[in-house]
C-alpha positions as CSV (number, residue, x, y, z in Angstrom):
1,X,0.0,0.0,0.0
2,X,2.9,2.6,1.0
3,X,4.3,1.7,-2.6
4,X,1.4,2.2,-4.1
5,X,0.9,5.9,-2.3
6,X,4.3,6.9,-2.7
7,X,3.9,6.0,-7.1
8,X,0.9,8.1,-7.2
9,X,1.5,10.5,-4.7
10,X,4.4,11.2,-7.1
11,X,2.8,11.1,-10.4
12,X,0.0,13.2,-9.4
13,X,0.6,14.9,-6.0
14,X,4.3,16.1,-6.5
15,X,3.1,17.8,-10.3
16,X,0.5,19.8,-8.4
17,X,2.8,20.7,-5.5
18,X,5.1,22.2,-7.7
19,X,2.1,24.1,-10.1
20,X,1.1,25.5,-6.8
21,X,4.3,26.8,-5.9
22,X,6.1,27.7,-8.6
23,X,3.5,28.7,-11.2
24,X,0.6,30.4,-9.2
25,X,-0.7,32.3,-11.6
26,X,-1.0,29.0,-14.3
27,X,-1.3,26.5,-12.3
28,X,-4.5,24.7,-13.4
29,X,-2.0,24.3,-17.3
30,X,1.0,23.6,-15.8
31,X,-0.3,20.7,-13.4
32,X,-2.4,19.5,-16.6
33,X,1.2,19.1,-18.4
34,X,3.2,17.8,-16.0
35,X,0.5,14.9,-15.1
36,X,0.6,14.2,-18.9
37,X,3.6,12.6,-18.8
38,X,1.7,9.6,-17.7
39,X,1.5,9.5,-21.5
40,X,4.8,7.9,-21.7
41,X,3.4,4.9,-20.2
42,X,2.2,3.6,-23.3
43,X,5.6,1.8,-24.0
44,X,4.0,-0.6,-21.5
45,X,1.3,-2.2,-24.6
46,X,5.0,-3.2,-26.2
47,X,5.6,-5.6,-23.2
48,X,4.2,-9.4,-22.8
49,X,2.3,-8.9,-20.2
50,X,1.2,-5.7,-20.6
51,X,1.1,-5.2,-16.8
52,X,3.3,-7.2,-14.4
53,X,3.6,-6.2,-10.5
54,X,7.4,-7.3,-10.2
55,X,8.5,-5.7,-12.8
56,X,10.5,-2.6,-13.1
57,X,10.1,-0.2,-15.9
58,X,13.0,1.3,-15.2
59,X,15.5,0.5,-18.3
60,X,12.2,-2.8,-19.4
61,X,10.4,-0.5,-21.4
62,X,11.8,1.8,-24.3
63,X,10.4,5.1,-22.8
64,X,11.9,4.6,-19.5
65,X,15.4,3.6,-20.6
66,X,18.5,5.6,-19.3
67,X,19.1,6.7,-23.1
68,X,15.8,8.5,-22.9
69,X,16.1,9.9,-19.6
70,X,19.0,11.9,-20.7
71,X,16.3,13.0,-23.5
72,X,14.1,14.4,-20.6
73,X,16.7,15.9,-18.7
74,X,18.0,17.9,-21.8
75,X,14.1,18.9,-22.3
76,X,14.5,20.6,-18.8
77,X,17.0,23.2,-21.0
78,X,15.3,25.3,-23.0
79,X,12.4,27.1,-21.8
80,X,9.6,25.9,-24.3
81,X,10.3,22.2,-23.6
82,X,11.0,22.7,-19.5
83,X,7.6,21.7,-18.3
84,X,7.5,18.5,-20.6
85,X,10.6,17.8,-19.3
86,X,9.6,18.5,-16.0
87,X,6.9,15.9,-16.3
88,X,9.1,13.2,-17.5
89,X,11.6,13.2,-14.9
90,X,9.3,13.4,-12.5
91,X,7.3,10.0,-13.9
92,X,10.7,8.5,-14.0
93,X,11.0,9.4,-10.2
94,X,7.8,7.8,-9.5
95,X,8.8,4.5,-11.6
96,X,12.3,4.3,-9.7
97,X,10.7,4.8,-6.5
98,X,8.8,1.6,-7.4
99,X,11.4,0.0,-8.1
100,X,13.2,0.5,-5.2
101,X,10.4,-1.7,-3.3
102,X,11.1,-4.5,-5.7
């Protein structure tokens, strides 16, 4: 249960957290992008089974590989890409965070 409330807490919590305190004035946009990163879990339908509980996404599925990590990080760079990139690092958080329970 704690793993479970700590992967969502994270994909949806921590993205309005940080709309509320660092964009105040468009929050309601930016929390709407950085939960869309969620998005990115549609590398899972590539996977046999689609859905396993012991598995870690981390570096299983194409989207959440270290190669395209360094994608989202670079996203953080300029400013037209920074909330997209925003949102992806914070999904990979949630994902390692479930891993670490694993």
């Amino acid at each position: 249960m704690l793993q479970s409330f700590l992967h969502y807490g994270i994909h949806f919590g921590f993205p309005l957290l940080i709309a509320l305190l660092f964009y105040k004035s468009n929050w309601k946009v930016t929390y709407l992008i950085l939960a869309a990163a969620i998005i990115i879990d549609v590398d899972h339908l590539l996977a046999t089974p689609i859905f396993e509980a012991n598995r870690c996404s981390i570096n299983f599925h194409p989207l959440h590989t270290y190669y395209a990590m360094i994608v989202y990080v670079l996203l953080l760079l300029p400013k037209k890409t920074r909330l997209i990139g925003l949102g992806l690092c914070i999904h990979m958080l949630a994902d390692y965070v479930d891993c670490s329970f694993m």
